[in-house]
Backbone as numpy.savetxt, mean C-alpha at the origin, in Angstrom:
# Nx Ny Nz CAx CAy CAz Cx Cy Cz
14.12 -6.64 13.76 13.35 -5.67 12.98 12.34 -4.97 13.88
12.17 -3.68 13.76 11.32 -2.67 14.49 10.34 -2.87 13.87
8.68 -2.97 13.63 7.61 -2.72 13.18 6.38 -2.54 13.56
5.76 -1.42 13.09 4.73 -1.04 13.59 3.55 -0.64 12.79
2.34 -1.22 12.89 1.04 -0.81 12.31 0.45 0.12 13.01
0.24 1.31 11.81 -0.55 2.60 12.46 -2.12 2.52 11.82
-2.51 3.29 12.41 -4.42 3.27 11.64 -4.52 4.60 11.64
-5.23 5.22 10.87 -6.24 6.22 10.86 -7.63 5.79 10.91
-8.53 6.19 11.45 -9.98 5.79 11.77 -10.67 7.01 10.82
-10.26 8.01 10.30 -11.04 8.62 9.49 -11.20 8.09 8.27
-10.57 7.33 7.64 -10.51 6.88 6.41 -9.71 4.93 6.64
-9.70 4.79 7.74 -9.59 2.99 7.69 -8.28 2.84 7.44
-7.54 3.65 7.10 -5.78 3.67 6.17 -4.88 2.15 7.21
-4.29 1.72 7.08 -2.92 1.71 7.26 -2.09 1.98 7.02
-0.60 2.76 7.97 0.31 2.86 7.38 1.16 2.23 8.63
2.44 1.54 7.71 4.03 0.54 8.25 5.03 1.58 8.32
5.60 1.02 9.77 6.98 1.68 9.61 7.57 0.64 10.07
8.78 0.47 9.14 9.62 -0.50 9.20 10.98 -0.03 9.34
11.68 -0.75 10.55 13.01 -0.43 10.92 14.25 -1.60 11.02
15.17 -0.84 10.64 16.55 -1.90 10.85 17.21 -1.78 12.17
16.86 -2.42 13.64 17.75 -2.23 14.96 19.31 -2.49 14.68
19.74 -2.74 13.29 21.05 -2.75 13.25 21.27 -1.14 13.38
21.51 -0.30 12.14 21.34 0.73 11.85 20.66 2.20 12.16
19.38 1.47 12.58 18.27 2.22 12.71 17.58 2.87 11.82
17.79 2.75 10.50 17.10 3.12 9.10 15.97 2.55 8.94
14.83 3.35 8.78 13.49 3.34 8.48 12.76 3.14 7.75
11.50 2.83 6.71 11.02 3.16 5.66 9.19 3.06 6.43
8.69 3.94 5.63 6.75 3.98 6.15 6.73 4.10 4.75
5.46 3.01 4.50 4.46 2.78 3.70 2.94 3.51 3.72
2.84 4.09 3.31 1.25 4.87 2.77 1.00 5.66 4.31
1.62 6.41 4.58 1.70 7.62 5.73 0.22 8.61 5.23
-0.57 9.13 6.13 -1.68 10.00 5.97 -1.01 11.71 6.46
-1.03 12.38 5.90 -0.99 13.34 6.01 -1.30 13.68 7.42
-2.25 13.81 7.87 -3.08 14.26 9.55 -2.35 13.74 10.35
-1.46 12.60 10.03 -0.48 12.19 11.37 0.99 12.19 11.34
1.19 13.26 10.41 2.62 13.55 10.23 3.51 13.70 11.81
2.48 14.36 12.35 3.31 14.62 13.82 3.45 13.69 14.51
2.67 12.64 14.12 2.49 11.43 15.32 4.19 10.38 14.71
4.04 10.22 13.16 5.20 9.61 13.08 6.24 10.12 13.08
6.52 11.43 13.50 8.14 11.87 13.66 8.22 11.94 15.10
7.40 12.26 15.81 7.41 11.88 17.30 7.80 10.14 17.11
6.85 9.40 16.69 7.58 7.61 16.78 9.09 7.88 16.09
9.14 8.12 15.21 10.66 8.08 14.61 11.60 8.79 15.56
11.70 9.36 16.38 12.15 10.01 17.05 12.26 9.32 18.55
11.05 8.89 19.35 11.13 8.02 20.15 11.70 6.17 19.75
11.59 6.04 18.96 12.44 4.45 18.43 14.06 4.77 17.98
13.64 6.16 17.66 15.59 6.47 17.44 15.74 5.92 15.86
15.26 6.32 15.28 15.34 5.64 14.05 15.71 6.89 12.69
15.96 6.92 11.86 16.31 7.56 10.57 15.40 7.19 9.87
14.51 8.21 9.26 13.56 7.81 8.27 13.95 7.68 6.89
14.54 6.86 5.62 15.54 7.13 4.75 14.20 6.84 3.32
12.74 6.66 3.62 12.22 6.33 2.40 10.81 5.98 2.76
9.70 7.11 2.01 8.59 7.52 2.50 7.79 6.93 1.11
7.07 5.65 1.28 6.56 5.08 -0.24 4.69 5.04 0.27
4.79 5.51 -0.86 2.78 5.09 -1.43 3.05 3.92 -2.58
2.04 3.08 -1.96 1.44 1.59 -2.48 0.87 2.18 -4.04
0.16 3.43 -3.71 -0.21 3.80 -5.29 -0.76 5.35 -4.86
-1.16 5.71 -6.20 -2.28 7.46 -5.53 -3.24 7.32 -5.23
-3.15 7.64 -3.71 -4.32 7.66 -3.30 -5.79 8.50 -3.42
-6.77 7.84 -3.31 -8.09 8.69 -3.58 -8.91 9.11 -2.35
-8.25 8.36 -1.38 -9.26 8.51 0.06 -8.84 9.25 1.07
-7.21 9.57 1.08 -6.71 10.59 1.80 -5.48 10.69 1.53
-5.14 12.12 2.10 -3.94 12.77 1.50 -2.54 12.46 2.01
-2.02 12.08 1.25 -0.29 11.47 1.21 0.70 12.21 2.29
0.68 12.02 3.58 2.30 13.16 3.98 4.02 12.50 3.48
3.49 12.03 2.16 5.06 12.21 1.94 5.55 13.15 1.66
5.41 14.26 0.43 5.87 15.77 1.12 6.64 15.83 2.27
5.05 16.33 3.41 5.38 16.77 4.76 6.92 16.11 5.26
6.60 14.73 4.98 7.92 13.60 5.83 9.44 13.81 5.19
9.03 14.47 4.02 10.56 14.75 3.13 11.07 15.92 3.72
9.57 16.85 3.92 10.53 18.54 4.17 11.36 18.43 5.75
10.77 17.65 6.57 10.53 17.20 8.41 12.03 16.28 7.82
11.88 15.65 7.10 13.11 14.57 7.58 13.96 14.33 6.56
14.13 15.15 5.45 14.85 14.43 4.25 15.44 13.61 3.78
13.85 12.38 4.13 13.91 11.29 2.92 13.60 11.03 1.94
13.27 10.35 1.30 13.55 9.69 -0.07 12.14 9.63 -0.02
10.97 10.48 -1.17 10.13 9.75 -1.48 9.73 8.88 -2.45
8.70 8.02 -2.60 8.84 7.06 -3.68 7.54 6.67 -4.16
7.21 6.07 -5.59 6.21 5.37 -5.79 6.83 4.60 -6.79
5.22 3.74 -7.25 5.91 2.82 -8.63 6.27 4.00 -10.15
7.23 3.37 -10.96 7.36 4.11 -11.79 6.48 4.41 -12.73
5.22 4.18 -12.73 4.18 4.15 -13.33 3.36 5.30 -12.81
3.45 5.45 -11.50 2.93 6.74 -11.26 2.64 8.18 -12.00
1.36 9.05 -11.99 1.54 10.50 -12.39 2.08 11.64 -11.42
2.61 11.33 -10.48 2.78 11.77 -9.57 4.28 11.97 -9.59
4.68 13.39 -10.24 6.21 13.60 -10.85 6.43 14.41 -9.39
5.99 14.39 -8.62 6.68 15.15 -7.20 7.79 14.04 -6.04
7.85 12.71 -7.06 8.28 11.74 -5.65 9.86 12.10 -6.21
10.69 11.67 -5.28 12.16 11.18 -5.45 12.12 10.66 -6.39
11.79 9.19 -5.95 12.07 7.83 -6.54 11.16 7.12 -7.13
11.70 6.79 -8.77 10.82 6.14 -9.40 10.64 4.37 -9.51
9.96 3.58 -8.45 10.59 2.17 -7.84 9.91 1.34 -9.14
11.00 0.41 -9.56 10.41 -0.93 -10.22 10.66 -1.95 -10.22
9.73 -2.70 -10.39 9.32 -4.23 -10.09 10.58 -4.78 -10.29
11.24 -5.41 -9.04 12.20 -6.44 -8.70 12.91 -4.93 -8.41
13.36 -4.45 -8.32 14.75 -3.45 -8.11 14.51 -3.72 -6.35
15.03 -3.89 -5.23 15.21 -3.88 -4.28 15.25 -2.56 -3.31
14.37 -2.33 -2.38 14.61 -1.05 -1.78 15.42 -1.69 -0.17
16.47 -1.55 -0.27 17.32 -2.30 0.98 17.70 -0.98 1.99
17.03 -1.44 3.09 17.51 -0.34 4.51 18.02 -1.06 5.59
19.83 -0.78 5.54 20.55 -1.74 6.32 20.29 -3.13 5.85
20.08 -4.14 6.84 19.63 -5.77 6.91 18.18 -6.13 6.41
17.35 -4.81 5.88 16.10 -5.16 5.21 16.02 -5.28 3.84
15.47 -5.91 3.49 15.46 -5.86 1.46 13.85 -5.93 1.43
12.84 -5.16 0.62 11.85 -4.89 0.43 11.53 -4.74 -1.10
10.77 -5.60 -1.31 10.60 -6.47 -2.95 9.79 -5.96 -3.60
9.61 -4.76 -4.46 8.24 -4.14 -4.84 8.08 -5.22 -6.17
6.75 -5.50 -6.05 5.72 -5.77 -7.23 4.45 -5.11 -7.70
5.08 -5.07 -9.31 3.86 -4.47 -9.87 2.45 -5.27 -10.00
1.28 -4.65 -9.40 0.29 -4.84 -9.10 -1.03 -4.34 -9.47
-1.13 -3.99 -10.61 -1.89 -3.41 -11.32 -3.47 -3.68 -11.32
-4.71 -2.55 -11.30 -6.13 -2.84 -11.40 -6.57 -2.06 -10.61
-6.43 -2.01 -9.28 -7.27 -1.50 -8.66 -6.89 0.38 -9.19
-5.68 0.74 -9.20 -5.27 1.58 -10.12 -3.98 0.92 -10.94
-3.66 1.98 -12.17 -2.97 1.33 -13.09 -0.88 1.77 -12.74
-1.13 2.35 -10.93 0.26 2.61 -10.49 -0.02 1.87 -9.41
-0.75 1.18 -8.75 -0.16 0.12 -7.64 0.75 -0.79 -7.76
1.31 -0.99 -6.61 2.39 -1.66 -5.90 2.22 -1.98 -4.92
2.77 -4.03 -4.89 2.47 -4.51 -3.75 4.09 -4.27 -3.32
4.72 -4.65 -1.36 5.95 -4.86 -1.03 5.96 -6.08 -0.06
6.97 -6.92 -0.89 7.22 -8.32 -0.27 8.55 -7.68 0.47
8.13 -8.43 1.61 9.35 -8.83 2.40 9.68 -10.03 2.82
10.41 -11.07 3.87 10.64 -12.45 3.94 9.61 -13.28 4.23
8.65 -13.05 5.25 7.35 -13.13 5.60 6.34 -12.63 5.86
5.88 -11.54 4.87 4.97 -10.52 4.89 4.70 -9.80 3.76
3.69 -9.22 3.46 3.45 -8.63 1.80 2.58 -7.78 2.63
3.07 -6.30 2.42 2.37 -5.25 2.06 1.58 -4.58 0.71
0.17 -4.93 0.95 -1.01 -5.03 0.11 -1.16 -4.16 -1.25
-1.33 -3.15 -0.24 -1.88 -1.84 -0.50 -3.66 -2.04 -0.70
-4.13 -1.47 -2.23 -5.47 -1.96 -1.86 -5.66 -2.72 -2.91
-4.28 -3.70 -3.20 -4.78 -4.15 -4.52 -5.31 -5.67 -4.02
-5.09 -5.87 -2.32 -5.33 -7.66 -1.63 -6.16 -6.76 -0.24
-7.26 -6.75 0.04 -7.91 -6.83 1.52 -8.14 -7.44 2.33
-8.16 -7.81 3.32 -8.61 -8.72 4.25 -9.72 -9.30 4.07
-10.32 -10.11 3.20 -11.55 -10.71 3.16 -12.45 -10.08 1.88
-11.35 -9.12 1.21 -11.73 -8.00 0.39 -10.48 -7.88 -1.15
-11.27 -7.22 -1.73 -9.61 -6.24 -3.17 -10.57 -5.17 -3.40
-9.63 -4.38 -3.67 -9.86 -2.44 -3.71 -10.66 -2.55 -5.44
-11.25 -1.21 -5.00 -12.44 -1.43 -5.93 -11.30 -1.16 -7.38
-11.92 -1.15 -8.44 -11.62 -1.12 -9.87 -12.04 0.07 -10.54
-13.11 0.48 -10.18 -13.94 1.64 -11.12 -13.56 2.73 -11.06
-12.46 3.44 -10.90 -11.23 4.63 -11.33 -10.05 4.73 -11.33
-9.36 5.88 -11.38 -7.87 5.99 -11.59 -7.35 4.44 -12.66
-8.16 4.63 -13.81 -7.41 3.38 -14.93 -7.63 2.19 -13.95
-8.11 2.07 -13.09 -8.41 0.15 -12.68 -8.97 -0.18 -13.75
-9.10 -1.80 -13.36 -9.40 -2.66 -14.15 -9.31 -4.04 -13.31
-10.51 -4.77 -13.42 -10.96 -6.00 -12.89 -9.75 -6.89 -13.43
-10.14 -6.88 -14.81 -9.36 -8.25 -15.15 -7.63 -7.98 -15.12
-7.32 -7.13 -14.82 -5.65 -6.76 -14.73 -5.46 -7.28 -13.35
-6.86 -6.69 -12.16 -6.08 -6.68 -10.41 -6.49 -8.58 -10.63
-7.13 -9.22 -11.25 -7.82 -10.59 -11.20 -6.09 -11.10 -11.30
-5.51 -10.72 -12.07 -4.34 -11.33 -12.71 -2.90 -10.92 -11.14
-2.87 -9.70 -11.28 -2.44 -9.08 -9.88 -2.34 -10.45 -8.58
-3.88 -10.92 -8.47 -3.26 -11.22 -7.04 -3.34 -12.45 -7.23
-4.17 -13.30 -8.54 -4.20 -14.81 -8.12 -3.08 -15.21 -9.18
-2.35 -14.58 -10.05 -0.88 -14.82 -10.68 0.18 -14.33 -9.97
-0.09 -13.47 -9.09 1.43 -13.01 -8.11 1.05 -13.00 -6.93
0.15 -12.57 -6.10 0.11 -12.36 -4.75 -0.14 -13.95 -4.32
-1.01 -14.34 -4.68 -1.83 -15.64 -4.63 -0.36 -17.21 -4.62
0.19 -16.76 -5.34 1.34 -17.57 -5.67 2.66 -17.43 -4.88
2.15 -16.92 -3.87 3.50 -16.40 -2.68 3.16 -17.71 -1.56
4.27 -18.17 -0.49 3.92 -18.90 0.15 2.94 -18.61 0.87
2.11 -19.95 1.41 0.55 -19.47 2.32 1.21 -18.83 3.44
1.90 -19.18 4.29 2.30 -18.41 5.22 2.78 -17.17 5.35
2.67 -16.78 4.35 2.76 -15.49 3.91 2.27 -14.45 4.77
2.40 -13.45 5.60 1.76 -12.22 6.37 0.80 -11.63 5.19
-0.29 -10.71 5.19 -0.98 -9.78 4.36 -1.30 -8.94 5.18
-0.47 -7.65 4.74 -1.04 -6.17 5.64 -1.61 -5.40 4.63
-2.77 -5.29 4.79 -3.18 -4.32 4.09 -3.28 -2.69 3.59
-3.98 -2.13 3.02 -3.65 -0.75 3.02 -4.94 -0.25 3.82
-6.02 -1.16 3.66 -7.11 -0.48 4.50 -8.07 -1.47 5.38
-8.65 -1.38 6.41 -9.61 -2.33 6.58 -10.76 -1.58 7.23
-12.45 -1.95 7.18 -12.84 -1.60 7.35 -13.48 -2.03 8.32
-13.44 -3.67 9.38 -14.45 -4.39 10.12 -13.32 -4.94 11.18
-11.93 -4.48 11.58 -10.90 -4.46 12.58 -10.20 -5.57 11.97
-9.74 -6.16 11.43 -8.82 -6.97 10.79 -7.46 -6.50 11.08
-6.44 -6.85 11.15 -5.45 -6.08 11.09 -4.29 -6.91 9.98
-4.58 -8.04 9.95 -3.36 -9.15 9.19 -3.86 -10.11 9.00
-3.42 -10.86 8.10 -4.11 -12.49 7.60 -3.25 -12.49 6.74
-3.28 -14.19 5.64 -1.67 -14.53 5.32 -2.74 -15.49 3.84
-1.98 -15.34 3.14 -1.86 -15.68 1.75 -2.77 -17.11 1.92
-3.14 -17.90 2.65 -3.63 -18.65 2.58 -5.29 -18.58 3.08
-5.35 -17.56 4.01 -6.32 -17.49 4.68 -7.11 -16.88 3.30
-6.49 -15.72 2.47 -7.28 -14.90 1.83 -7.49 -16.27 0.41
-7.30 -17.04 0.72 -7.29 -18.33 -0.91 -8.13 -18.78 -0.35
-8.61 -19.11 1.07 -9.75 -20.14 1.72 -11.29 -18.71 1.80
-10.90 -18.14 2.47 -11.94 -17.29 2.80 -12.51 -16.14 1.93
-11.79 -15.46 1.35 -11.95 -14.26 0.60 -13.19 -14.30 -0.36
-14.18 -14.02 -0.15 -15.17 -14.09 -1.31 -15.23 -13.50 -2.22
-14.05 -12.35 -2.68 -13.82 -12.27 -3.66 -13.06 -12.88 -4.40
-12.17 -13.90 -3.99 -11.40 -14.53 -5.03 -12.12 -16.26 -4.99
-13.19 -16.15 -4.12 -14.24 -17.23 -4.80 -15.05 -17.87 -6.02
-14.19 -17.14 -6.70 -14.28 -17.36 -8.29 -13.75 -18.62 -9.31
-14.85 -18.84 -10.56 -13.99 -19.77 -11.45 -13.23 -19.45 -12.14
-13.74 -18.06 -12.80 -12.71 -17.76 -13.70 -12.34 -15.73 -13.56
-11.67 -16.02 -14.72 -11.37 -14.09 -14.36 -12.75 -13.40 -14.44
-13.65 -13.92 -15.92 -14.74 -13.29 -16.52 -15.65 -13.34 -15.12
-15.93 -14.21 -13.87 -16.45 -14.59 -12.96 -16.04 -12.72 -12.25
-14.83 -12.84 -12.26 -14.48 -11.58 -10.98 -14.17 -10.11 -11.59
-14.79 -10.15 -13.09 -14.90 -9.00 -13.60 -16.56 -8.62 -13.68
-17.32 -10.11 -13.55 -18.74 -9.74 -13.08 -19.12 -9.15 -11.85
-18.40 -9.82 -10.80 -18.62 -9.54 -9.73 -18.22 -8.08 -9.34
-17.09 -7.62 -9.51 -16.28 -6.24 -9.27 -17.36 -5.38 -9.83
-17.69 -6.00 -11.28 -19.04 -4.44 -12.03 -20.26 -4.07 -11.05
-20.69 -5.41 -9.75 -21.46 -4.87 -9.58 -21.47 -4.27 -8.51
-20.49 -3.81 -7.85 -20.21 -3.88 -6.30 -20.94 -2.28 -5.98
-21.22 -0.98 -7.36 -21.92 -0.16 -6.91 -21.64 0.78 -5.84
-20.27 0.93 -5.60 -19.60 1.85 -4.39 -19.81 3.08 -4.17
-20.20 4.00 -3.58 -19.80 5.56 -3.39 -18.54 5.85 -3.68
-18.28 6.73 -4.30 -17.05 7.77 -4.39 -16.63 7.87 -2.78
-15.07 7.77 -2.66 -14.38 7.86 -1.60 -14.77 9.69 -1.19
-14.87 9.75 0.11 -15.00 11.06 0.52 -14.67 12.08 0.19
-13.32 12.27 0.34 -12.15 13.25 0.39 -11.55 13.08 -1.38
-12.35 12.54 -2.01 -11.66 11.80 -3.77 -11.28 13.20 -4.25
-12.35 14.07 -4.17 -11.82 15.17 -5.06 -10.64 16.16 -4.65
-10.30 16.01 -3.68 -9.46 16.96 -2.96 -8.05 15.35 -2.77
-8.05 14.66 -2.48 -7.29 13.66 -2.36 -6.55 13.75 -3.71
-7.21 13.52 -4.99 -6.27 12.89 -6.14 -5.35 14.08 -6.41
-5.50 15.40 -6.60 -4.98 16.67 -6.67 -4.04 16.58 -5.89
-4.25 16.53 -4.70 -3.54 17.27 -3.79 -2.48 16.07 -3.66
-2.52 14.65 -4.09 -1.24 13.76 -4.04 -0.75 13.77 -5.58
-0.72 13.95 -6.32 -0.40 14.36 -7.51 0.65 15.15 -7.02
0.94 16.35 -6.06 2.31 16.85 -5.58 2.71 16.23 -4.23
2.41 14.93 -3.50 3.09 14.68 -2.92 1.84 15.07 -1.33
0.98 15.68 -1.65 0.03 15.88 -0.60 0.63 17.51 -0.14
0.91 17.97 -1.02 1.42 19.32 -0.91 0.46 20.18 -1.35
């Protein structure tokens, strides 16, 4: 398997590109717009076919190049079927399999932090999005989140995956890059909790700024970052 973690430093993002060296069929997870050029140059230098361009959910902090990656490469874009975002390809749901070549990629619905996230399991690794952080979970207080839904999200499904589990996130903010289902059950002070009512207190008070780019972000991925 080909794989690679990209960053944006303007907004903390991660985005995955995941490849089959059988085949060479591709898929990137939560791609930023501003580096469209950078991943068709990689797709291009790895020799790879890009066949399926997915967002974890709609984003609020920066703008989606799935568009861009469909018109550049005509693949498949995708989100959960829950999405408002009627510009993707593909409408993905929980358990349906997104298989490229020798890869099978397990979407779960993941609901709270917004009410269209999606986590993606693979054999040893779970791509987050922002509904699991490194030491962190994505805030609650728009796009339909909800505390006690993401509470349920990660310590009834994510939480319940083997510890050895990989966790890539969708964002980090203090250089983290990966940690694994067990680390985030020992350490995470947000899931240092007794009960749900515990981490629907805690989430109310966390008091965040509005993401930067929010107002121009939710619009403009609503078509795909078009």
């Amino acid at each position: 398997m080909i794989f690679r973690q990209l960053f944006d430093q303007d907004t903390f993002s991660y985005t995955y590109l995941i490849a089959s060296e059988v085949g060479r069929e591709a898929v990137i997870i939560d791609p930023v717009k501003t580096h469209t050029a950078v991943y068709t140059q990689l797709l291009q230098e790895l020799d790879v076919k890009l066949m399926f361009a997915i967002d974890t959910h709609l984003h609020a902090d920066h703008v989606t190049a799935l568009g861009a990656l469909r018109d550049q490469t005509d693949c498949v874009t995708a989100m959960g079927e829950q999405t408002s975002a009627e510009c993707v390809s593909l409408k993905i749901k929980e358990n349906e399999p997104i298989i490229i070549d020798n890869l099978i990629i397990k979407p779960l619905y993941t609901p709270g932090h917004t009410d269209d996230s999606y986590c993606f399991l693979m054999d040893d690794r779970v791509f987050t999005g922002d509904t699991l952080l490194i030491r962190g979970s994505g805030r609650t207080d728009f796009q339909n989140g909800d505390s006690g839904i993401q509470y349920d999200s990660i310590f009834n499904k994510l939480l319940t995956l083997p510890k050895e589990t990989l966790v890539y996130p969708g964002h980090d903010y203090r250089g983290f890059t990966c940690s694994t289902i067990e680390e985030e059950r020992l350490y995470n002070p947000r899931l240092n909790v007794k009960t749900k009512e515990d981490y629907i207190a805690l989430m109310a008070d966390l008091k965040l700024p509005s993401p930067k780019y929010m107002d121009v972000a939710i619009p403009a991925n609503q078509g795909c970052g078009k």
